[in-house]
Backbone bond lengths (Angstrom), bond angles and torsions (degrees), N, CA, C in turn:
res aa  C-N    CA-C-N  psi(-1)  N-CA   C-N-CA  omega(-1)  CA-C   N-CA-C  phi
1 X - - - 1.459 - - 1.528 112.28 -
2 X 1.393 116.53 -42.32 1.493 114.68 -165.56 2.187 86.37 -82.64
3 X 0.695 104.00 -34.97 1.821 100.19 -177.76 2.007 102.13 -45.64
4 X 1.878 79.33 -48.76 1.621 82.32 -175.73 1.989 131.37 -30.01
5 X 2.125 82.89 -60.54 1.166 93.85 -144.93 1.926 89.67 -86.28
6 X 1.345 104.35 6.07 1.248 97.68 177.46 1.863 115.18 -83.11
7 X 1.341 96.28 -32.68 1.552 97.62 165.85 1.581 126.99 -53.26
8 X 1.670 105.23 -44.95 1.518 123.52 178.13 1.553 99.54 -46.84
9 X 1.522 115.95 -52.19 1.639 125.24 -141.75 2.161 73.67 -77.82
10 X 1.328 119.24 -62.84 1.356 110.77 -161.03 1.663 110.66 -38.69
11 X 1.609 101.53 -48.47 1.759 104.83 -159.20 1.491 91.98 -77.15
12 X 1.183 142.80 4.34 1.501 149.57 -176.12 1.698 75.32 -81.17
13 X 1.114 107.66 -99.48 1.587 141.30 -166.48 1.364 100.97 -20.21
14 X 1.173 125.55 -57.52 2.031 132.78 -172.12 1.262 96.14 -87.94
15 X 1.313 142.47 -32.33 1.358 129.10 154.63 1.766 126.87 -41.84
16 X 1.369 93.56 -44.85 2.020 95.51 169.61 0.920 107.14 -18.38
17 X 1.719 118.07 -90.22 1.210 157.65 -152.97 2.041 83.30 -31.18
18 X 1.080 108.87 -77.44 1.157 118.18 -151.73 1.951 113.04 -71.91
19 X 1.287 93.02 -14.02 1.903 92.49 173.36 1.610 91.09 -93.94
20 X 0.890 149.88 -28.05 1.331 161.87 178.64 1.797 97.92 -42.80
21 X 1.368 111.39 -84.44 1.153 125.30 174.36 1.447 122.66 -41.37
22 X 1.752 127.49 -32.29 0.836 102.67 -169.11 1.617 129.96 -79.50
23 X 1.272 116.09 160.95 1.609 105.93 -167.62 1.495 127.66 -87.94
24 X 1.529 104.76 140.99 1.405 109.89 -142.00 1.845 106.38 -55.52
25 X 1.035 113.22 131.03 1.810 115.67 -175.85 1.890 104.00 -66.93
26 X 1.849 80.38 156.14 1.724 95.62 -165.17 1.176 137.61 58.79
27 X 1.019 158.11 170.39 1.847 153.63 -114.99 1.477 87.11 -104.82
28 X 1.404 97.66 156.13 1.787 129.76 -178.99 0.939 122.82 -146.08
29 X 1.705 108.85 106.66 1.549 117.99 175.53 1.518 111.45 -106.78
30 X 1.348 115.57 105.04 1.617 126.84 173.97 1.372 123.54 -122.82
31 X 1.184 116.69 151.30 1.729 120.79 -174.47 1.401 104.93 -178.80
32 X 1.817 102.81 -161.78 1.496 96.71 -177.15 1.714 84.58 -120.04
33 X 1.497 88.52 -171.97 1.323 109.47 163.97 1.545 117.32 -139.25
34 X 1.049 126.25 142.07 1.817 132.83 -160.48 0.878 110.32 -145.16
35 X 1.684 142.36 165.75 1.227 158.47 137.62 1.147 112.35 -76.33
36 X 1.611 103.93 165.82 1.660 116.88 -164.40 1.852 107.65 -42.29
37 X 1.528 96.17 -45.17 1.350 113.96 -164.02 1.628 101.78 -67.94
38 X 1.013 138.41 -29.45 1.474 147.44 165.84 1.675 103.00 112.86
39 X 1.486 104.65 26.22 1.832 99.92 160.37 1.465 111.83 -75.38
40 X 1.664 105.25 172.89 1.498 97.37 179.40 1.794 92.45 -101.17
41 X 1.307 84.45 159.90 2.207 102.78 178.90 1.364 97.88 -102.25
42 X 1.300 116.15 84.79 1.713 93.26 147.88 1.657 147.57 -79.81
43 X 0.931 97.14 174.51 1.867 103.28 -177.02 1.766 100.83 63.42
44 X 1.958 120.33 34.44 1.129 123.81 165.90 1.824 106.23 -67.75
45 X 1.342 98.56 145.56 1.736 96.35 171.60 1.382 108.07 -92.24
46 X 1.137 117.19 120.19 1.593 118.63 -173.35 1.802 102.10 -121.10
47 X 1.551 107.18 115.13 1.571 122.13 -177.90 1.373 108.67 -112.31
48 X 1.643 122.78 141.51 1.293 130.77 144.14 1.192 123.74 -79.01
49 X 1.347 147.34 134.50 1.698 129.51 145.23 1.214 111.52 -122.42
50 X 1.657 140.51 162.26 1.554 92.31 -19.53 0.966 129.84 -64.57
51 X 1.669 114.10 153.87 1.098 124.22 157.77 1.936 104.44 127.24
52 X 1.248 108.87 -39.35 1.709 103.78 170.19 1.306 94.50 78.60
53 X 1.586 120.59 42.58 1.749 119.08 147.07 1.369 100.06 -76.18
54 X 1.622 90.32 136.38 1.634 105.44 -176.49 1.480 102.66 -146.04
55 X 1.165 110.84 161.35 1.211 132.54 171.75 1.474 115.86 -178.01
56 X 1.786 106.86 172.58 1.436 107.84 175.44 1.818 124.57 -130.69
57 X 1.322 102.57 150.55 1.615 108.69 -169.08 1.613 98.20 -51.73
58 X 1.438 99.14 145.64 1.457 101.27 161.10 1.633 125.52 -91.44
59 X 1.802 113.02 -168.78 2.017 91.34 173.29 1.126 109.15 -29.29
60 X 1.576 117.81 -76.24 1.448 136.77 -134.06 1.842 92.26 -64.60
61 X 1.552 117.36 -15.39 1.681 108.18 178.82 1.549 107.57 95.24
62 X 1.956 116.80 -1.71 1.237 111.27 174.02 1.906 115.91 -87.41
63 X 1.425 107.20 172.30 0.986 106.37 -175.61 1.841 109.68 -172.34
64 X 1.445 121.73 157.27 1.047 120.86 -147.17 1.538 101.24 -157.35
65 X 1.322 125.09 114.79 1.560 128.27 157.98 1.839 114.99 -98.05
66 X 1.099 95.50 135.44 1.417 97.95 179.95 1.622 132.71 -139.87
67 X 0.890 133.84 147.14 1.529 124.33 -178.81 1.711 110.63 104.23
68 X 1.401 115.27 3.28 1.544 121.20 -165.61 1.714 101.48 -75.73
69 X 1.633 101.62 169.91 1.366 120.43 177.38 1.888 92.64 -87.78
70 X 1.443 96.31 149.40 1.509 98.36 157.03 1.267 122.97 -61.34
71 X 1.402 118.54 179.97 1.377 124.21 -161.25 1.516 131.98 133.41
72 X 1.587 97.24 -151.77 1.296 90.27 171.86 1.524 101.16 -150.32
73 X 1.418 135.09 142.11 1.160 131.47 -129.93 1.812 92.86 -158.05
74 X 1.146 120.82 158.23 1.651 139.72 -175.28 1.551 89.19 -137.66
75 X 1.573 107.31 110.96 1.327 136.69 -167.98 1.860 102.42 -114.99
76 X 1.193 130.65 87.21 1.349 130.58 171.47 1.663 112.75 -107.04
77 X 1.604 94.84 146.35 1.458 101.91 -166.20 1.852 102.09 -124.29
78 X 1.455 138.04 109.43 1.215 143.17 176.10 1.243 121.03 -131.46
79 X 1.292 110.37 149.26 1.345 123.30 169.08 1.592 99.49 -161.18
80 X 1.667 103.09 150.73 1.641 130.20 -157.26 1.795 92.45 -60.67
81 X 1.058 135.59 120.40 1.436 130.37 154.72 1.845 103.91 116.78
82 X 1.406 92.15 29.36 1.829 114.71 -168.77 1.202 125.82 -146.39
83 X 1.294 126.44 94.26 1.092 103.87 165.88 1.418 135.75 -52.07
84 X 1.715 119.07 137.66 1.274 110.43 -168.59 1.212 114.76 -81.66
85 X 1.648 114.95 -177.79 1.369 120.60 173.07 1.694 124.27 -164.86
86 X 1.399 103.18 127.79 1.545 94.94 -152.92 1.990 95.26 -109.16
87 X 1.278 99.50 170.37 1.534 113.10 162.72 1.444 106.97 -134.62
88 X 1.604 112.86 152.25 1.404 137.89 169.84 1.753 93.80 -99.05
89 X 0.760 122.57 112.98 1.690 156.50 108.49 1.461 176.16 -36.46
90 X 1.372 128.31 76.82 0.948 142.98 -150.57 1.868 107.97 -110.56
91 X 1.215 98.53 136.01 1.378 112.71 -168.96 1.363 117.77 -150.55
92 X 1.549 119.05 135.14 1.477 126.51 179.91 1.770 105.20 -74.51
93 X 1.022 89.49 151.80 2.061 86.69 163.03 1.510 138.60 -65.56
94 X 1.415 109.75 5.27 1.354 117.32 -177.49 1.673 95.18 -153.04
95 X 1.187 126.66 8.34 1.442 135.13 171.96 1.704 125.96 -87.91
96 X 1.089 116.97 154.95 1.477 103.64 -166.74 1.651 101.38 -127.83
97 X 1.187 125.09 155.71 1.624 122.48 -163.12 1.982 99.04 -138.65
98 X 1.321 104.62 123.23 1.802 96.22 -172.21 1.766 97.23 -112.17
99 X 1.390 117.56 117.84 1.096 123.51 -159.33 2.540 97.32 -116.47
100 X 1.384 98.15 139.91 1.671 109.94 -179.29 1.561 96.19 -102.74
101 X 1.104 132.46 87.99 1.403 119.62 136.86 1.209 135.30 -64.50
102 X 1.537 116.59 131.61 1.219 119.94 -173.74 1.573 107.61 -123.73
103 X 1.308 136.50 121.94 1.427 135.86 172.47 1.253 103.50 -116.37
104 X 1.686 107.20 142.14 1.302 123.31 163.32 1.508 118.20 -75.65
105 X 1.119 106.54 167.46 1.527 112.81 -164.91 1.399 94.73 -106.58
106 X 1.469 119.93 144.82 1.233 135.62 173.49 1.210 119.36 -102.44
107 X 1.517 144.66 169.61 1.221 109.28 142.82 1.709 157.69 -75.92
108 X 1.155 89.14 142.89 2.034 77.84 -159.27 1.310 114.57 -59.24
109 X 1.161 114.73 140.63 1.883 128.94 170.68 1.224 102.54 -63.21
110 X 1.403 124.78 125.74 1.608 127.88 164.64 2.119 99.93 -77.01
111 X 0.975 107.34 -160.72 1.579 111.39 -143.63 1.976 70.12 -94.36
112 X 1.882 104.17 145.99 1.533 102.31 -178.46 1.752 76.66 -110.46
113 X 2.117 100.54 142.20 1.298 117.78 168.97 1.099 93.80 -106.04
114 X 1.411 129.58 122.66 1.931 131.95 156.12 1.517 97.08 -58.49
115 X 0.913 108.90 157.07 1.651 144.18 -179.59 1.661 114.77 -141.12
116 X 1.389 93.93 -71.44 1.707 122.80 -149.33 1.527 111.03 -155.86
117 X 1.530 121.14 102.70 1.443 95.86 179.47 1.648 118.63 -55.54
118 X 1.390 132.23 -18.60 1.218 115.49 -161.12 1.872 106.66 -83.53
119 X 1.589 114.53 7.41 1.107 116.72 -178.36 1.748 103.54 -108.93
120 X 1.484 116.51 9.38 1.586 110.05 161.65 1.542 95.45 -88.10
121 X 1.875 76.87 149.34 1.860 99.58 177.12 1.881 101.78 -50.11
122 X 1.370 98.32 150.05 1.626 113.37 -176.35 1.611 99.99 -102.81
123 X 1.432 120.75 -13.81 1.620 113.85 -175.06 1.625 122.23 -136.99
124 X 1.653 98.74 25.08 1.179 102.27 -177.76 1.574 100.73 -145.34
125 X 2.319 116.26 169.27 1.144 115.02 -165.06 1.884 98.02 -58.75
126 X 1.456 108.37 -47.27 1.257 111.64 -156.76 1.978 109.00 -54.73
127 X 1.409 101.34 -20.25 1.598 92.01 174.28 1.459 110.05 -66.60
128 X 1.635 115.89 -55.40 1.712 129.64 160.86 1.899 99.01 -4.31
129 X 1.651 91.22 -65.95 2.290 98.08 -147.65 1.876 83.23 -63.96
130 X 1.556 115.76 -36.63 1.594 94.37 -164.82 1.215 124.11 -81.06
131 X 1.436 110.84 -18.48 1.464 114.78 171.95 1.750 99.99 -67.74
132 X 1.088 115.27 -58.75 1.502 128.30 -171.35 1.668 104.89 -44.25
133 X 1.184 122.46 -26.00 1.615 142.75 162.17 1.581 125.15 -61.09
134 X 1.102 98.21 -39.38 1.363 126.56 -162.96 1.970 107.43 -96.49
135 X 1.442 102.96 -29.45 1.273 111.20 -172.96 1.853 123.33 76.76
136 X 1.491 95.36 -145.10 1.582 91.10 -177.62 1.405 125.14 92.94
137 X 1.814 111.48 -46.78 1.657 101.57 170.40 1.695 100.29 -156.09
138 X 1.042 126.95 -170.56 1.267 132.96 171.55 1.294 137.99 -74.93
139 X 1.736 101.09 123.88 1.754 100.62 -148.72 1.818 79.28 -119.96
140 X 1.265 85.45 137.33 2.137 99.23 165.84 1.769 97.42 -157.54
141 X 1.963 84.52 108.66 1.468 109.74 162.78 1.231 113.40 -72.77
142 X 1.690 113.40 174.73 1.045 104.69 -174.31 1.569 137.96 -57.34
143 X 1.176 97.69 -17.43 1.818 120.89 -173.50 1.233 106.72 -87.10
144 X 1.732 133.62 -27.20 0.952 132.29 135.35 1.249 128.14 -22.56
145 X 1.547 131.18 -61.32 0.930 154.72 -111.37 1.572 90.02 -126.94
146 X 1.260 131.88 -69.23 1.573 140.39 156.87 1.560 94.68 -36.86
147 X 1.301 142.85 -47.47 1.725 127.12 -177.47 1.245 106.30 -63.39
148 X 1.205 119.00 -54.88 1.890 111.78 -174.29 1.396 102.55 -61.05
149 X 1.333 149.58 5.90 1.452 141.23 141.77 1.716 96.63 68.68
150 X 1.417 123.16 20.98 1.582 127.92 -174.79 1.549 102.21 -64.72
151 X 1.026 112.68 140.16 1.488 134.84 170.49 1.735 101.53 -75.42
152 X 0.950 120.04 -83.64 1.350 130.82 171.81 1.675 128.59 -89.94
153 X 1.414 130.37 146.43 1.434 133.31 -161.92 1.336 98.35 -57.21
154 X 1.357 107.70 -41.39 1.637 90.39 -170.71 1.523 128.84 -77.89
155 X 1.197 111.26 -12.58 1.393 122.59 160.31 1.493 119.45 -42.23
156 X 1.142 112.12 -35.16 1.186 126.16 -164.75 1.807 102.47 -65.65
157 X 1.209 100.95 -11.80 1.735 102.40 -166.36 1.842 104.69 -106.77
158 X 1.817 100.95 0.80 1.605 99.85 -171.31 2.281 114.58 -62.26
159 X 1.228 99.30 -13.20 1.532 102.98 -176.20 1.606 105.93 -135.49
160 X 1.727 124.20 31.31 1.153 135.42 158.80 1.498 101.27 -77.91
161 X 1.553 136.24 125.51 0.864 150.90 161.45 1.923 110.52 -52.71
162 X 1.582 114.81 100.57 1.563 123.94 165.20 1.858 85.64 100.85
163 X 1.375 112.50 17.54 1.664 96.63 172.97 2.006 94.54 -123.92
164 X 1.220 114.77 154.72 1.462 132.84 142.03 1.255 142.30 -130.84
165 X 0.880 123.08 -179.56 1.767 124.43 179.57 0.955 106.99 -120.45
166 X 1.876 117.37 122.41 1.044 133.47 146.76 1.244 124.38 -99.88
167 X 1.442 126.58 162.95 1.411 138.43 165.02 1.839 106.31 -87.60
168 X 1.086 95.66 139.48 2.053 108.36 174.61 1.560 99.98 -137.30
169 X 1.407 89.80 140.01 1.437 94.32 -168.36 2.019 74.72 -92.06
170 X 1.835 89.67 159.27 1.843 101.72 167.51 1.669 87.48 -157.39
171 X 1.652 94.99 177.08 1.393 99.10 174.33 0.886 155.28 -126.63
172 X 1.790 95.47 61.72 0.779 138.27 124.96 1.806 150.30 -84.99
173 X 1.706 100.04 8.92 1.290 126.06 -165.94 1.340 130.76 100.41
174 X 1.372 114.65 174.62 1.478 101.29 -179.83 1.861 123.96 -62.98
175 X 1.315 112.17 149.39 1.152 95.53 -179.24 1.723 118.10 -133.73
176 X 0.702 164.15 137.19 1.569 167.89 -144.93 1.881 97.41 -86.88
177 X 0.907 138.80 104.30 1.789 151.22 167.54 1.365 110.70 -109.02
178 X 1.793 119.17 123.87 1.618 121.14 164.41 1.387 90.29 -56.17
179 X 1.217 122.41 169.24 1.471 143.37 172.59 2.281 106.30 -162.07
180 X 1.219 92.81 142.07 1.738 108.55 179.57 2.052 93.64 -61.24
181 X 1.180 96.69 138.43 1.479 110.28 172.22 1.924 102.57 -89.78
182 X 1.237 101.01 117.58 1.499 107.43 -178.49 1.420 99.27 96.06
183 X 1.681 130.82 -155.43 1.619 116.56 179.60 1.329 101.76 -105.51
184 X 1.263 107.98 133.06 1.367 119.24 149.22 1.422 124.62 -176.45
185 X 1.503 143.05 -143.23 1.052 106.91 -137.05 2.155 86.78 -159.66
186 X 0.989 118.23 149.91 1.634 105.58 -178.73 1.479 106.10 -143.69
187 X 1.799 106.20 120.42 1.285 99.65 162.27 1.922 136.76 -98.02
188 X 1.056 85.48 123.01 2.204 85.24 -159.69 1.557 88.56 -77.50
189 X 1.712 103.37 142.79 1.690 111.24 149.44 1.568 100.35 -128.26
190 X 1.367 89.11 170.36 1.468 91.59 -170.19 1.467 103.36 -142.09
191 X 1.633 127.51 109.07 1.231 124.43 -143.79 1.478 138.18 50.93
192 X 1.519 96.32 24.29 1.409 123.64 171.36 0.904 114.76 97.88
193 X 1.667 130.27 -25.82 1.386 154.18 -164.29 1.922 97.20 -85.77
194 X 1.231 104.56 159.88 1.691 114.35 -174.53 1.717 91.88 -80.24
195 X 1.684 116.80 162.06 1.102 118.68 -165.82 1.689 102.76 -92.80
196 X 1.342 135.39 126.43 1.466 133.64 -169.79 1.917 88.05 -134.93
197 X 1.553 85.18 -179.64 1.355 102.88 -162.02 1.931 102.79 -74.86
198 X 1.418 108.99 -22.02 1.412 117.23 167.63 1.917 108.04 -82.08
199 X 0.780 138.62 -35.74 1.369 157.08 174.78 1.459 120.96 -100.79
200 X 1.429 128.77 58.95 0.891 143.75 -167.66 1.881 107.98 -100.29
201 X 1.720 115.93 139.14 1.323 106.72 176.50 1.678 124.85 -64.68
202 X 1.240 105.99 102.49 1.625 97.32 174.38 2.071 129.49 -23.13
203 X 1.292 107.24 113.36 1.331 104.18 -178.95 2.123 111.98 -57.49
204 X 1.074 85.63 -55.08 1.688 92.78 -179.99 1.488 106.23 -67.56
205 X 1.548 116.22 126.63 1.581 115.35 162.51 1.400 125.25 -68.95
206 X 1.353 108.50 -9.08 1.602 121.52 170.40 1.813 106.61 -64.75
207 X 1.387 121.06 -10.02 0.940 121.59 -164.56 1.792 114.34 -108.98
208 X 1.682 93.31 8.53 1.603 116.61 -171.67 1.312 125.76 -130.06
209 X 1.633 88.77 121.70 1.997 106.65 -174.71 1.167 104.41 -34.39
210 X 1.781 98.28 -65.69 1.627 131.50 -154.13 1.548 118.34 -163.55
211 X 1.175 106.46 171.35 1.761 114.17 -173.85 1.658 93.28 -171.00
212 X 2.020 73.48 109.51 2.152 84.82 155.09 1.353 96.38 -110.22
213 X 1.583 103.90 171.35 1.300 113.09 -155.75 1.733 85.36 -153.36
214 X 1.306 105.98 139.68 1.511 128.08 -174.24 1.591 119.59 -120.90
215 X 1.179 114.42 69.19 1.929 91.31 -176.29 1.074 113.16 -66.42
216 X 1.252 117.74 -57.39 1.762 107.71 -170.36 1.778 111.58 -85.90
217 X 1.171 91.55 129.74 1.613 105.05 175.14 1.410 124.71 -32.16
218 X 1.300 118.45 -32.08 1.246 114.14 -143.42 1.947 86.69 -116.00
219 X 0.983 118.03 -4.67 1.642 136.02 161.59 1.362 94.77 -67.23
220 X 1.207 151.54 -46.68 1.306 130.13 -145.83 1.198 111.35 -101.16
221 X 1.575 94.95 132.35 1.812 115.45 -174.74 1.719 110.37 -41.44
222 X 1.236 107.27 173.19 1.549 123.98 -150.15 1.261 98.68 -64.52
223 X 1.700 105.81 -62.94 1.542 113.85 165.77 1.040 154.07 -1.58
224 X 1.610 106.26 -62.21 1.402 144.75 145.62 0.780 133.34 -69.26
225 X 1.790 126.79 -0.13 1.782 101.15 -174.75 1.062 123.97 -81.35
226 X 1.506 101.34 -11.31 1.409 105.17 -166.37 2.083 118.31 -61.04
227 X 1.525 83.79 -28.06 1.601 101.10 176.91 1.840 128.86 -68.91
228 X 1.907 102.53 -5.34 0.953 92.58 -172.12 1.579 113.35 -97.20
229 X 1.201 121.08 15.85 1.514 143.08 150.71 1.464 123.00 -62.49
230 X 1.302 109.75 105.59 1.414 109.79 177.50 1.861 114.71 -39.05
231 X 1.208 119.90 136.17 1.393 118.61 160.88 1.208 134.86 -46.24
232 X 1.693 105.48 -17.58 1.184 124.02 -177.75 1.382 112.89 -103.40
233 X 1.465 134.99 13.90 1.194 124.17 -138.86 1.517 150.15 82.57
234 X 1.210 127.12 -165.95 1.115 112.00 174.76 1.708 107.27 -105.15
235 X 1.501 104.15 147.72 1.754 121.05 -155.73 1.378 104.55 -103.10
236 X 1.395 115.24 179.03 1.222 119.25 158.51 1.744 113.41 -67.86
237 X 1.323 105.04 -38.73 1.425 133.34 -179.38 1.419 97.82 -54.59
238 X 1.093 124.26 -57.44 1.444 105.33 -157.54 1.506 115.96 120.61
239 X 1.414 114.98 174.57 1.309 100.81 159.23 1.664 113.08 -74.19
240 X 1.923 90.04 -177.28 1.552 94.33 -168.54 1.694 107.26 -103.59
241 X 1.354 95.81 -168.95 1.641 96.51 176.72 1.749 82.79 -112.26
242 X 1.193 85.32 -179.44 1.482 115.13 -156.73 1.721 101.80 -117.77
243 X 1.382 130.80 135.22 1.452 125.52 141.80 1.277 110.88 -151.25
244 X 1.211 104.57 139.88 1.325 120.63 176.16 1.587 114.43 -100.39
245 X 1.183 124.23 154.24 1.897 146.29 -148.43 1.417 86.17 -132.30
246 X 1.614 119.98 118.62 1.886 109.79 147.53 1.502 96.62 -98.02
247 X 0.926 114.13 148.55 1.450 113.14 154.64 1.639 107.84 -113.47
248 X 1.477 93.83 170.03 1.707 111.15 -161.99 1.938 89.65 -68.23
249 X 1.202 124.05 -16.07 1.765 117.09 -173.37 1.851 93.34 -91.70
250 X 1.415 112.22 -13.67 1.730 85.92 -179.66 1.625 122.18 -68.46
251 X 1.409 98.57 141.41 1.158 106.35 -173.02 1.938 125.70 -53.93
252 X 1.253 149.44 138.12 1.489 140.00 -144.31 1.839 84.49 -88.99
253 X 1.169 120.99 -68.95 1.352 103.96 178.82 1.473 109.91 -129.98
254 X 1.938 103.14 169.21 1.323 100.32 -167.91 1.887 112.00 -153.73
């Protein structure tokens, strides 16, 4: 008996070696990630969708998803003080794809001290992280934003507490809009700035730093209050709520 189980324990043991090696099953997307200058970025957040495979660069800036369905996949690579950068993607089911990200460097945020929200920047990311510090209303970074797996921006508002999604027809077709649950009324900026036909809210959330979100009026930082006044005056509605759009082009500080 003891001869037995000593054989079991050996072919256990010389077996390792060989389940060890084998290669990891289903599609493989690996590469590095770098700066302009061609260093590597570590601790980059690197996502697939569908599906919200994620992971992050190591020192050396490499990195590796594994175990995926074939297809075709939107592969983005970020980290805070970077511009991001994504690839469109196509992959067999047992095929592997080696992808170079390269991000530009922004300028870096020195350390944000809260005080006072009305003393975070009003037109840059770094006002976003201090309000988002500070609290008050609903903050979703970008990694946030990559978890809700949203197809469209406004999705993003389907499990915001006092927000929903409606469809509006335009003409350009129907289109997906957050809207106030019950009446009321919402003013969007987008890089802090009011939304115009040059400054329009990005449809794709792939296309977003961050998003705070304000329901009640009287929540919204100094900056902003002025926006929670209808354009038209005062409504039956009331004032509005407030949300603000970063996009991946807003500037880090300002």
């Amino acid at each position: 008996m003891p001869r037995f189980v000593s054989a079991v324990g050996l072919a256990a043991v010389l077996a390792l070696p060989a389940i060890a090696q084998q290669p990891p099953r289903g599609a493989t997307i690996a590469g590095t990630v770098r700066d302009s200058a061609a260093q590597p970025v570590p601790g980059a957040d690197v996502i697939a969708q569908p599906g919200s495979h994620r992971t992050r660069s190591d020192s050396a800036g490499n990195f590796m998803l594994t175990g995926l369905d074939g297809g075709a996949y939107v592969v983005a690579a970020r980290k805070v003080g970077f511009a991001p950068e994504r690839w469109d993607v196509k992959v067999s089911k047992s095929g592997r794809i080696d992808l170079k990200f390269v991000l530009g460097r922004r300028v870096q945020l020195d350390t944000v001290t809260v005080t006072a929200r009305r003393d975070c920047p009003a037109f840059s990311v770094s006002g976003f992280m201090c309000r988002q510090r500070a609290g008050g209303g609903v903050f979703l970074d970008y990694m946030d934003i990559d978890d809700k797996g949203a197809i469209h921006t406004a999705d993003l508002f389907r499990d915001i507490e006092g927000f929903r999604v409606d469809i509006r027809r335009t003409r350009f077709g129907p289109v997906r809009v957050p809207a106030r649950k019950g009446v009321g009324c919402i003013s969007s900026l987008v890089d802090g700035h009011p939304v115009t036909e040059a400054n329009l809210i990005p449809i794709h959330p792939a296309d977003l730093s961050g998003v705070e979100v304000y329901l009640k009026p009287d929540s919204v930082p100094e900056p902003y209050q002025r926006y929670t006044w209808p354009a038209s005056g005062v409504t039956r509605s009331g004032r509005c709520s407030v949300v603000v759009y970063w996009t991946i082009w807003a500037p880090m500080s300002r």
